[in-house]
N, C-alpha and C positions, 0 to 999 in steps of 0.2 A: 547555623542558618544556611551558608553555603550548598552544605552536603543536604541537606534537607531538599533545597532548590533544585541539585542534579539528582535526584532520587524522583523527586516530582515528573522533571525530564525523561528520565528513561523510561519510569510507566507511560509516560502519554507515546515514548516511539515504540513503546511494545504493543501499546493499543493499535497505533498504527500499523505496524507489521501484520498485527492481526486481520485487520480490516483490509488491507493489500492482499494479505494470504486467504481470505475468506473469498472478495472480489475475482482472484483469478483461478479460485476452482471454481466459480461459477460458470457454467455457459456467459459466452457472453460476443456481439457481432465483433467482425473483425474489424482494427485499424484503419482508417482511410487509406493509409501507406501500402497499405497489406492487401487491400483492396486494389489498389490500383495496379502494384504488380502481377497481381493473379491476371489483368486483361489482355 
């Protein structure tokens, strides 16, 4: 049951990683922070 439960875990932070790694090859505007330095 244990191992079941961390198996469950890792696909959903793989999913994740996914979606982080999808997200930042998107174009996408820059950080407020990021923003502000550039001024």
């Amino acid at each position: 049951m244990e191992r079941k439960l961390l198996y469950m875990e890792a696909e959903m932070i793989k999913d994740k990683i996914k979606v982080v790694e999808h997200n930042t090859m998107a174009p996408k505007p820059l950080p407020l922070n990021e923003i502000a330095t550039l001024e």
